[in-house]
MOPAC internal coordinates of N, CA, C and O (Angstrom, degrees):
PM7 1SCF
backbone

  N    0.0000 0     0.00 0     0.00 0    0    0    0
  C    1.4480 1     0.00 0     0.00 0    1    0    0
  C    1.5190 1   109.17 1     0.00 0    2    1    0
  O    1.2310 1   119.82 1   -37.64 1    3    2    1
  N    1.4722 1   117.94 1   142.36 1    3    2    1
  C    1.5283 1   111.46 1   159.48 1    5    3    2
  C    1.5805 1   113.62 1  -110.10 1    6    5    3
  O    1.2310 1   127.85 1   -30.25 1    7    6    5
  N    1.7443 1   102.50 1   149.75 1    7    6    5
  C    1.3549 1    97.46 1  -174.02 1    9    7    6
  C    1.8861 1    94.94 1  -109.85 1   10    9    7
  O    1.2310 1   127.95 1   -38.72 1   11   10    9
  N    1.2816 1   102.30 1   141.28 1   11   10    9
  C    1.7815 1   107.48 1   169.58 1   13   11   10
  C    1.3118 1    95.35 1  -124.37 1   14   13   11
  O    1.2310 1   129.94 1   -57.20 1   15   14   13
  N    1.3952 1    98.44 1   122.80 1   15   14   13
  C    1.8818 1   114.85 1   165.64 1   17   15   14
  C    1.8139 1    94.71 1  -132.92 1   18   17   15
  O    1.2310 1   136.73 1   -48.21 1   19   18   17
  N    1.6406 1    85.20 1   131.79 1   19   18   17
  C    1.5197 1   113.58 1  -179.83 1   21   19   18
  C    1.6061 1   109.23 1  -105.63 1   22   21   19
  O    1.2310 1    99.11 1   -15.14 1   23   22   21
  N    0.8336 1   155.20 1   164.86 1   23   22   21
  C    1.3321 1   167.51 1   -99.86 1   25   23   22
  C    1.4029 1   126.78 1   118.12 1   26   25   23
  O    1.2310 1   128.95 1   -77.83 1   27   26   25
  N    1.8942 1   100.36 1   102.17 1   27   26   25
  C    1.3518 1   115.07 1  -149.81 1   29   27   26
  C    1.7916 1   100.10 1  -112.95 1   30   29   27
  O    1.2310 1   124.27 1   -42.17 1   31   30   29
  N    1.4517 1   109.41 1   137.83 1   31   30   29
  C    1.3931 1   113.25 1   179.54 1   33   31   30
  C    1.6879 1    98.16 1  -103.88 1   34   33   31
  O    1.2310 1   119.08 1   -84.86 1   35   34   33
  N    0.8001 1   119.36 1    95.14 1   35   34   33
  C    1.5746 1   104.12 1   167.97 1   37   35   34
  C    1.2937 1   120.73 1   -69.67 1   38   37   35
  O    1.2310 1   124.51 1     0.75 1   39   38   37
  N    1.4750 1   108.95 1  -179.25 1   39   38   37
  C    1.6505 1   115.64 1  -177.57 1   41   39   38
  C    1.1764 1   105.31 1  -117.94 1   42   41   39
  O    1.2310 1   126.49 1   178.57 1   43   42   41
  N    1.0045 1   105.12 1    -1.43 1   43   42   41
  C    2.0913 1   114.05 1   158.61 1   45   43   42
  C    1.5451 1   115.10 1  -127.55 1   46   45   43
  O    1.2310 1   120.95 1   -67.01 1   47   46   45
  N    1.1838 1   115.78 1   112.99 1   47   46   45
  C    1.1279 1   110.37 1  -170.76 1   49   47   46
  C    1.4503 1   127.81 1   -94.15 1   50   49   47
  O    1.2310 1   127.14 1  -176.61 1   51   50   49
  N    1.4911 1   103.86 1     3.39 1   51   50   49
  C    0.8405 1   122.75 1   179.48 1   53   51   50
  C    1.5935 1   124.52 1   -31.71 1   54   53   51
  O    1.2310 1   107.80 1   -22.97 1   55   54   53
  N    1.6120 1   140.38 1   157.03 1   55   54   53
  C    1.4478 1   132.93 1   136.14 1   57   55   54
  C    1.3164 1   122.26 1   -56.75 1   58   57   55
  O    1.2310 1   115.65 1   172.26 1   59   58   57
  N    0.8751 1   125.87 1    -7.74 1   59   58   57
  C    1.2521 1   133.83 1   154.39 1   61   59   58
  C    1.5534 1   124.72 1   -63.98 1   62   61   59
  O    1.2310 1   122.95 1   109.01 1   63   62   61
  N    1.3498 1   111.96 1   -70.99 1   63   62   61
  C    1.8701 1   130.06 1  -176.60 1   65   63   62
  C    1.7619 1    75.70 1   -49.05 1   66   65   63
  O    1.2310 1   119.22 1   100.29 1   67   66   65
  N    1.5658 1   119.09 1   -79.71 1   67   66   65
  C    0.8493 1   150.19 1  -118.88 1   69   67   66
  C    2.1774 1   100.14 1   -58.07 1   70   69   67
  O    1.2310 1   128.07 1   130.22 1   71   70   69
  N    1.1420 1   102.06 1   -49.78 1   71   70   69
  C    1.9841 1   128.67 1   162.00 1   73   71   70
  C    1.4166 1   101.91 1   -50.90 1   74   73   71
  O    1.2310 1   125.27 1   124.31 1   75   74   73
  N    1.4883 1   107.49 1   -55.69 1   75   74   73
  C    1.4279 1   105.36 1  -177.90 1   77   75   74
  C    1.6460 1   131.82 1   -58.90 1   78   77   75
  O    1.2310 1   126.13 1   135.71 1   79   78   77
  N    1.5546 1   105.83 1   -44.29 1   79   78   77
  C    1.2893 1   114.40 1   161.38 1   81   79   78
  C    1.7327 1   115.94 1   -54.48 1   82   81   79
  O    1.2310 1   120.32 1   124.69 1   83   82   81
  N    1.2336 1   117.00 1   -55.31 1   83   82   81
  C    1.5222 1   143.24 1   163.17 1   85   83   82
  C    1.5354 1    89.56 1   -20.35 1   86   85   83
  O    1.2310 1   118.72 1    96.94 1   87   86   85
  N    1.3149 1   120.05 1   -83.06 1   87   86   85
  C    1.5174 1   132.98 1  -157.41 1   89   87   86
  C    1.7258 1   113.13 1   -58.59 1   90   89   87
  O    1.2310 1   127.78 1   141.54 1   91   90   89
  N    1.6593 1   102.63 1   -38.46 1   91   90   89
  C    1.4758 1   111.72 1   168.00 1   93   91   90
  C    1.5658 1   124.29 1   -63.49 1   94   93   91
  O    1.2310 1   130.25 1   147.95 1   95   94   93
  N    1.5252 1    97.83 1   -32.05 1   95   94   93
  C    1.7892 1    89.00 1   170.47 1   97   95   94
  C    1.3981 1   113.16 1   -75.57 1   98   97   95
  O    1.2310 1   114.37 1   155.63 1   99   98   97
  N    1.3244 1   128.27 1   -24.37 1   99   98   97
  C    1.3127 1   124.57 1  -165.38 1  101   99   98
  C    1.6309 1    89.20 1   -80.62 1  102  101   99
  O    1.2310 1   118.24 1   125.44 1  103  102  101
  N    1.2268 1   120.96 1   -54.56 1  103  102  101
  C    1.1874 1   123.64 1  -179.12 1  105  103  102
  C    1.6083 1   113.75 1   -38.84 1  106  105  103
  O    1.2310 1   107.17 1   132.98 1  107  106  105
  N    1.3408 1   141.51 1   -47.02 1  107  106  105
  C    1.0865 1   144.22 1  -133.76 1  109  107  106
  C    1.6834 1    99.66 1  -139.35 1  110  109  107
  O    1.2310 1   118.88 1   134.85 1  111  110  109
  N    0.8991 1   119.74 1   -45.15 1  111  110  109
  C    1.6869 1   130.17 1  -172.08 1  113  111  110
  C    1.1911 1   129.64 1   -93.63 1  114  113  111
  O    1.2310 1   121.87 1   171.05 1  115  114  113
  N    1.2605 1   114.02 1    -8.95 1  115  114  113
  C    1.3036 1   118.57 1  -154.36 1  117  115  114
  C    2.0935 1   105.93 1   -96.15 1  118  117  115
  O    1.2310 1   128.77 1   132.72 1  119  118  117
  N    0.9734 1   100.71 1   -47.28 1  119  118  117
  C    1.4004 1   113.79 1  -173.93 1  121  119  118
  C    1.9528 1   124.22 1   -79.90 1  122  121  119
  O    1.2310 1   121.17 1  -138.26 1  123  122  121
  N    0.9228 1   115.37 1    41.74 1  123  122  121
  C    1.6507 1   139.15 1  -169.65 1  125  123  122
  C    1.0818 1   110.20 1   -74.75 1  126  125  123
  O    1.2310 1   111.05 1   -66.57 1  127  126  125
  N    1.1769 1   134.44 1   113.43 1  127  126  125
  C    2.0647 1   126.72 1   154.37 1  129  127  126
  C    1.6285 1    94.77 1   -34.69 1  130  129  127
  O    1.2310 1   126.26 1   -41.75 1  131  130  129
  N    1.1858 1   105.58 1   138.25 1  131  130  129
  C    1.5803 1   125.57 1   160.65 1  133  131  130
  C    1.8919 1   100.67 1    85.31 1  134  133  131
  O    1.2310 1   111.30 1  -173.22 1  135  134  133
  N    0.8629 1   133.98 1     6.78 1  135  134  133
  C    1.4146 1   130.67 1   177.82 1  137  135  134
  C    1.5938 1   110.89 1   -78.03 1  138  137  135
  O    1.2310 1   123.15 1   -63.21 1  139  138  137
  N    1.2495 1   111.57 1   116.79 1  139  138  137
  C    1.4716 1   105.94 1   178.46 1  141  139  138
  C    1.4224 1   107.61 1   -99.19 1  142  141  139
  O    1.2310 1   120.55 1   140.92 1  143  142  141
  N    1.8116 1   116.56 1   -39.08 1  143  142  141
  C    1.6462 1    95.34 1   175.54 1  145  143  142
  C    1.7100 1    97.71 1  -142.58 1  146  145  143
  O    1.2310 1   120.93 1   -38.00 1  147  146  145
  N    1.2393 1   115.83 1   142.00 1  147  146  145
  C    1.7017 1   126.72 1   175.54 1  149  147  146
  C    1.5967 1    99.97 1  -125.48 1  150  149  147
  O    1.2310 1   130.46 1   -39.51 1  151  150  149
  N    1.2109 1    97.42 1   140.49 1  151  150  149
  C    1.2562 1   125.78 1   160.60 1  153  151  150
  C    1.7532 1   112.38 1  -148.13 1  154  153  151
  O    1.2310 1   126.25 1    -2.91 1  155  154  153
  N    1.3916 1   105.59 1   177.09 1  155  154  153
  C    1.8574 1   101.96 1  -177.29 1  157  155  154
  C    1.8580 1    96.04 1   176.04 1  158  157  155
  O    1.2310 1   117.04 1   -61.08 1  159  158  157
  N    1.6627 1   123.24 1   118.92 1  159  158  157
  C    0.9470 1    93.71 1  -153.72 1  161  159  158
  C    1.8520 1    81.32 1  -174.20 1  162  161  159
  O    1.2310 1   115.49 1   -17.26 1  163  162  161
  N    0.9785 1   126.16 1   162.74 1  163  162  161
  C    1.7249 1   134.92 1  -167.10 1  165  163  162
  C    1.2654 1   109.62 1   -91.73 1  166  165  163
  O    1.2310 1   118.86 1   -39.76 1  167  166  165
  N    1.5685 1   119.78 1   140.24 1  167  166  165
  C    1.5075 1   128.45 1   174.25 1  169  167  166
  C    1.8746 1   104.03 1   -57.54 1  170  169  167
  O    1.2310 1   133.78 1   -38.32 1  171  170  169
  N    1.4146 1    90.97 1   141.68 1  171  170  169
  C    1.4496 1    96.04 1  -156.26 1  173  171  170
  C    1.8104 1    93.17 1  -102.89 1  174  173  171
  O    1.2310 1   115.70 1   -54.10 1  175  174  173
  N    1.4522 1   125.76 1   125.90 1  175  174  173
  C    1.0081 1   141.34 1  -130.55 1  177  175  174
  C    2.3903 1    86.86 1   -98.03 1  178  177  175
  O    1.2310 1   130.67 1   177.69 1  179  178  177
  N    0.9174 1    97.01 1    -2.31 1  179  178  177
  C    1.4498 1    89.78 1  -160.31 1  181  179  178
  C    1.7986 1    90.60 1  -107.75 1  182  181  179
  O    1.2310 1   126.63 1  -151.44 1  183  182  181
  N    0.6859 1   104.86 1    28.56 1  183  182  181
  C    2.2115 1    97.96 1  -170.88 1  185  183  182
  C    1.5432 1    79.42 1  -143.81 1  186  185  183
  O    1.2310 1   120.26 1   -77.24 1  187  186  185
  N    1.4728 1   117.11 1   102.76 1  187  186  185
  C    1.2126 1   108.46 1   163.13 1  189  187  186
  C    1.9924 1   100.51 1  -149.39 1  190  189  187
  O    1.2310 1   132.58 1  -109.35 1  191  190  189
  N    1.8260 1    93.31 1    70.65 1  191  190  189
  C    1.1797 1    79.84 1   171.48 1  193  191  190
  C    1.6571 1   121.63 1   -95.67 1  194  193  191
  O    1.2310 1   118.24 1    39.78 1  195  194  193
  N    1.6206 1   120.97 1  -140.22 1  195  194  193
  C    1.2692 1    94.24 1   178.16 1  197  195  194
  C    1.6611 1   105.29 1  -103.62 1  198  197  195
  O    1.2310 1   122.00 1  -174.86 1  199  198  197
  N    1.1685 1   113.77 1     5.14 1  199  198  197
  C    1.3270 1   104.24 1  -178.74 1  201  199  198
  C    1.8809 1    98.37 1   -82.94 1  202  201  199
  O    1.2310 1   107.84 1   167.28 1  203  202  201
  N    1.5990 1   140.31 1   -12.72 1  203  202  201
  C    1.3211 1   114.92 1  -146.98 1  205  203  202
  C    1.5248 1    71.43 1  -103.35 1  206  205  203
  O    1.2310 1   131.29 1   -16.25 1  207  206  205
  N    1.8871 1    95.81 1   163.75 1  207  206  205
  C    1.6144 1   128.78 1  -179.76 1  209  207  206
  C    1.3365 1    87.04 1   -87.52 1  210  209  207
  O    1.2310 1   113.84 1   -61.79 1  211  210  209
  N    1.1122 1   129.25 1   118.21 1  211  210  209
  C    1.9351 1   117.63 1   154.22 1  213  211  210
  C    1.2037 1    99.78 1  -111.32 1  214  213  211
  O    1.2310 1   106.65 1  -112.30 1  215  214  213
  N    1.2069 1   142.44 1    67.70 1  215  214  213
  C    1.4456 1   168.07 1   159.43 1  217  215  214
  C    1.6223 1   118.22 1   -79.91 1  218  217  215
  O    1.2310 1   129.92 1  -170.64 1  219  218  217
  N    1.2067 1    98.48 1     9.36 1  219  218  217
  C    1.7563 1   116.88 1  -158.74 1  221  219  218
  C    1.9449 1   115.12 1  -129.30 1  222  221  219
  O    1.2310 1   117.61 1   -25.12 1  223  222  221
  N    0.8145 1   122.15 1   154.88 1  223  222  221
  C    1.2944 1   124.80 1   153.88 1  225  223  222
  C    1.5478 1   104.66 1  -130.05 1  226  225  223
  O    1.2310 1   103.64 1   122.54 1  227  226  225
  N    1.5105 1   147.71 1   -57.46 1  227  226  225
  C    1.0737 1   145.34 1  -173.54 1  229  227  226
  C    1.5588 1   116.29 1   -98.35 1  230  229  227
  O    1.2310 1   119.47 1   -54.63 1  231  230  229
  N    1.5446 1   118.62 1   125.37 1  231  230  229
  C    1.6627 1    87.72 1   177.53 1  233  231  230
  C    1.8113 1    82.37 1  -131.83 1  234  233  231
  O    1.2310 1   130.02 1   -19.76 1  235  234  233
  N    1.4111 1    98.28 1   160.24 1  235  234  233
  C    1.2967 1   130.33 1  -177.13 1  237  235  234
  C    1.8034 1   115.46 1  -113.00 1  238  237  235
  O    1.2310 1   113.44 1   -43.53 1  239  238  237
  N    0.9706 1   130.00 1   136.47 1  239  238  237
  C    1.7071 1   140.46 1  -160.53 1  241  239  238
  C    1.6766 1   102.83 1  -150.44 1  242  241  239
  O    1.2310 1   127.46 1   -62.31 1  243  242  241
  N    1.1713 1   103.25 1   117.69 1  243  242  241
  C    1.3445 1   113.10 1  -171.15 1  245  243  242
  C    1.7408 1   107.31 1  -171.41 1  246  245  243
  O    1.2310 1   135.87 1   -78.54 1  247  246  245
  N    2.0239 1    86.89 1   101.46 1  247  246  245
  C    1.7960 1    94.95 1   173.93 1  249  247  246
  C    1.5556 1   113.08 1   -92.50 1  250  249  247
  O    1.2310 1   122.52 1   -44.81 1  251  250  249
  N    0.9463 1   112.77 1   135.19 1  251  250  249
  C    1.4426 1   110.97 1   164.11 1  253  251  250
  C    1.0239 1   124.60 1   -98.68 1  254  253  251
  O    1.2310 1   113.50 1   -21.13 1  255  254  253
  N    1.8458 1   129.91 1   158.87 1  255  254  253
  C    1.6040 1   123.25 1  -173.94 1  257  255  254
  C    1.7276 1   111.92 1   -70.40 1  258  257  255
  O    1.2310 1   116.55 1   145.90 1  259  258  257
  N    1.5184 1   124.16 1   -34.10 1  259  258  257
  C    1.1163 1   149.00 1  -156.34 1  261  259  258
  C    1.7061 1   111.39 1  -122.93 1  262  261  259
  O    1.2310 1   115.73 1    -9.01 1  263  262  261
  N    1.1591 1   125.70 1   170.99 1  263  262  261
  C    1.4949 1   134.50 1   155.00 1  265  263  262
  C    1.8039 1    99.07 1  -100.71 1  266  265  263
  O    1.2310 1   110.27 1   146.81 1  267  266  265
  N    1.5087 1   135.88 1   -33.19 1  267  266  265
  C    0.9351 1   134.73 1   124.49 1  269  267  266
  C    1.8823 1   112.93 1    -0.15 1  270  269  267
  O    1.2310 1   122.34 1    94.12 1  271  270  269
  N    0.8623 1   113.12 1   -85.88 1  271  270  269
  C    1.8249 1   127.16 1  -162.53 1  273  271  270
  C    1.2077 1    84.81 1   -50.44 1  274  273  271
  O    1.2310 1   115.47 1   110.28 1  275  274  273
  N    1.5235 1   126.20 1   -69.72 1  275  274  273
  C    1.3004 1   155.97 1  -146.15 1  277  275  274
  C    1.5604 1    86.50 1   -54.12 1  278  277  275
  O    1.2310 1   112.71 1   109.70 1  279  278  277
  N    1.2493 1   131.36 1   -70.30 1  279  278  277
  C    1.3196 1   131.66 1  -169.59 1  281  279  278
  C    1.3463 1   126.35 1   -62.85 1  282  281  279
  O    1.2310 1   123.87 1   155.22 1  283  282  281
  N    1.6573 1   110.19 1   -24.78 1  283  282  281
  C    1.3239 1   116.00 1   175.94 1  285  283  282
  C    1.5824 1   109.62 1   -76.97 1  286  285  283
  O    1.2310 1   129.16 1   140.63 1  287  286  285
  N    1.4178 1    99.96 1   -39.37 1  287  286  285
  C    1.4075 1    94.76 1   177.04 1  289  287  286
  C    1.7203 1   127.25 1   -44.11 1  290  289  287
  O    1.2310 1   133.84 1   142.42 1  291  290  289
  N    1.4133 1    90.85 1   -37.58 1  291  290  289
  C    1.9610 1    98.90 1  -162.49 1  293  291  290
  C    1.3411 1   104.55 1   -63.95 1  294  293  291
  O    1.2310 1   121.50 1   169.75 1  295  294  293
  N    1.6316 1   114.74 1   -10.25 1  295  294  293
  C    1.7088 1   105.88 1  -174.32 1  297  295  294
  C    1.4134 1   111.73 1  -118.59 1  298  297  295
  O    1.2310 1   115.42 1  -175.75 1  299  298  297
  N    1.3719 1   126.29 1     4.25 1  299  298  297
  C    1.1038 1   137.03 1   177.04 1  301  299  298
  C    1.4981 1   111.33 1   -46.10 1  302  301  299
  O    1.2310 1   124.45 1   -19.71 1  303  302  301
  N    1.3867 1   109.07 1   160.29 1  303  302  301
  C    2.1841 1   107.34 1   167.46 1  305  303  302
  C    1.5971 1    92.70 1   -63.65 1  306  305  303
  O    1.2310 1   122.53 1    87.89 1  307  306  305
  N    1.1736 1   112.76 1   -92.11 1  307  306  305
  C    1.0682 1   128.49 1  -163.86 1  309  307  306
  C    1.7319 1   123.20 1    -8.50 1  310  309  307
  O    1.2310 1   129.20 1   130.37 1  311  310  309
  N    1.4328 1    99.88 1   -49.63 1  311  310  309
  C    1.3011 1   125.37 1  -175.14 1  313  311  310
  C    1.8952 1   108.86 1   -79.89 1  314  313  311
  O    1.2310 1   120.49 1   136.23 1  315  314  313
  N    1.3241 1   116.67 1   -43.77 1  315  314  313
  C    0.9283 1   123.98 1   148.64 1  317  315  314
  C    1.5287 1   153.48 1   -47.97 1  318  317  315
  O    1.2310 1   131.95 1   162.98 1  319  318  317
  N    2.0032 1    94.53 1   -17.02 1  319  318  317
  C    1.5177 1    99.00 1  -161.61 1  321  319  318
  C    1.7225 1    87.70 1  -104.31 1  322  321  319
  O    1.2310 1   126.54 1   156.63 1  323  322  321
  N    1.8858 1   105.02 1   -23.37 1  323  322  321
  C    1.1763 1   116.02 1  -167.61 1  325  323  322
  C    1.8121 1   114.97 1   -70.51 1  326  325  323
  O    1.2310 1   124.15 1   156.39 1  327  326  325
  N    1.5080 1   109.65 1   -23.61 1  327  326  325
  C    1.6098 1   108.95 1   162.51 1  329  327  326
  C    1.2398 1   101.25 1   -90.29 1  330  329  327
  O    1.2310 1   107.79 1   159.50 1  331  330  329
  N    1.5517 1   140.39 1   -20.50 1  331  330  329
  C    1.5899 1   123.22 1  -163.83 1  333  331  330
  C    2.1922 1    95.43 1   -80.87 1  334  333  331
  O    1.2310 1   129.33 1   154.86 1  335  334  333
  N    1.2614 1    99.62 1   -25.14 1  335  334  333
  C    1.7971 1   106.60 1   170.57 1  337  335  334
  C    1.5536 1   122.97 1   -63.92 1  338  337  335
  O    1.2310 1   122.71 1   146.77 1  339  338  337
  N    1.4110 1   112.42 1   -33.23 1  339  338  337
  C    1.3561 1   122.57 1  -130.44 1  341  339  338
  C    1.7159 1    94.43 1  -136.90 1  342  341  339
  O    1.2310 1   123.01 1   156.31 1  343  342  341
  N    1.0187 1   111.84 1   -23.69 1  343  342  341
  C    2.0299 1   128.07 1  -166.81 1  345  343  342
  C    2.1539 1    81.47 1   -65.28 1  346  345  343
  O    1.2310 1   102.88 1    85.04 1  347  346  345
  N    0.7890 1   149.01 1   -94.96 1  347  346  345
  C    1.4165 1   135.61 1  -149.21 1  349  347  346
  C    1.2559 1   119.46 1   -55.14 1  350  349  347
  O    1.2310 1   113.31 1   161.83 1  351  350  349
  N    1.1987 1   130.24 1   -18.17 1  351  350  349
  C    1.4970 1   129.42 1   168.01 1  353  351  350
  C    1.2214 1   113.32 1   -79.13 1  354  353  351
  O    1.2310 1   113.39 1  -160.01 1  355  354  353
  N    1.0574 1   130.10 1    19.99 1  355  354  353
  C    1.8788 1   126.45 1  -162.01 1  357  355  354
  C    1.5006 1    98.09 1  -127.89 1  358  357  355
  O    1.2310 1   116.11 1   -33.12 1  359  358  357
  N    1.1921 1   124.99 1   146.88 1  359  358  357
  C    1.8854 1   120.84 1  -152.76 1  361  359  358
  C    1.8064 1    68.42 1  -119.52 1  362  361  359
  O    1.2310 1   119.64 1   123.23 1  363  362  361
  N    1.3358 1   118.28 1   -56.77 1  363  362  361
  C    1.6069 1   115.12 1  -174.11 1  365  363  362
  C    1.2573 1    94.25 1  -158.52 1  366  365  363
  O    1.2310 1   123.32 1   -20.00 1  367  366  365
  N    1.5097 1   111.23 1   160.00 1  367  366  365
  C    1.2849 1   145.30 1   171.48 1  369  367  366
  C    1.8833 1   124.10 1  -136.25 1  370  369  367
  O    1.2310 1   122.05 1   -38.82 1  371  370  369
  N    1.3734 1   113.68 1   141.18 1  371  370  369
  C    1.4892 1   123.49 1  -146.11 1  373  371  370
  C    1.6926 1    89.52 1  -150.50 1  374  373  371
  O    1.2310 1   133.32 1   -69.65 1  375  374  373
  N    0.9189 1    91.85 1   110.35 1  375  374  373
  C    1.5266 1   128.27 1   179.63 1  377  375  374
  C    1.5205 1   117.64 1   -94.58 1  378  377  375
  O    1.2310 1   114.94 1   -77.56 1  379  378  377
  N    1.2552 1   127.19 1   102.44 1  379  378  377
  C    1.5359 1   126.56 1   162.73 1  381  379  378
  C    1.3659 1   137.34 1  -108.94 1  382  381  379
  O    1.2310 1   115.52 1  -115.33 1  383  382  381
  N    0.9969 1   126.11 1    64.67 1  383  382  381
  C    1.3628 1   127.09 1  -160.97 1  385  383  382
  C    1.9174 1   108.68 1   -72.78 1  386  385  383
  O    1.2310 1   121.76 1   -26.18 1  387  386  385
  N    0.8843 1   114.24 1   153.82 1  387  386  385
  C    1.7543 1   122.44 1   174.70 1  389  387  386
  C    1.2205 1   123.29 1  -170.15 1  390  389  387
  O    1.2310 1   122.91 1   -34.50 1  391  390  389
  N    1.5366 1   112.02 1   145.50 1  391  390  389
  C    1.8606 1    97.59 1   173.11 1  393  391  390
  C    1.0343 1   111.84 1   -66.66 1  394  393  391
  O    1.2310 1   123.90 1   -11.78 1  395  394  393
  N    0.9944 1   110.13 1   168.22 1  395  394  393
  C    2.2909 1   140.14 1   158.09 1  397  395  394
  C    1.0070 1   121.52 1  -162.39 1  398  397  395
  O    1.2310 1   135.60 1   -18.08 1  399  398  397
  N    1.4676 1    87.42 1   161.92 1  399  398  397
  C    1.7259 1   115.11 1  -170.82 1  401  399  398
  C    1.5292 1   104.15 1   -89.73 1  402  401  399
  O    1.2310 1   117.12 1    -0.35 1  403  402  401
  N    1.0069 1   123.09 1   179.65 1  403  402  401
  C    1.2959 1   118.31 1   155.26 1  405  403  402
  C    1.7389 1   111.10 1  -135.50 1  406  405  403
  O    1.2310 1   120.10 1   180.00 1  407  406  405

């Protein structure tokens, strides 16, 4: 399996921006051939030790069955229309993709 977790800095950090981005991945990302688990969901304000990155406001979690899946995904509409919507509100984005087991 590969796992891709995204980690979004917006330029509004608002609870507001912040739901909204939230609502666009579910909207747009969520439903993929080959997806075994999605989630997408806000840095959680109470875990602030010194080991966590809070470098983030939005993060995104998305395993796929394949590197296969993984690749089809990146060119999809959906997936495509969802950064061509969403690409100016984002200050940076940090991408980690890796295999796993389960």
């Amino acid at each position: 399996m590969l796992s891709h977790n995204v980690f979004f800095t917006l330029k509004d950090p608002s609870d507001h921006a912040c739901e909204q981005l939230v609502a666009a991945c579910h909207k747009y990302l969520k439903d993929h051939p080959g997806v075994v688990f999605f989630a997408a969901g806000t840095l959680n304000p109470d875990l602030d030790r010194p080991v966590n990155d809070r470098d983030f406001h939005v993060a995104l979690h998305v395993v796929f069955d394949s590197r296969e899946s993984h690749d089809a995904y990146q060119t999809v509409e959906a997936h495509l229309q969802f950064i061509d919507e969403n690409k100016d509100s984002w200050a940076s984005v940090r991408v980690f993709d890796s295999d796993v087991t389960g």
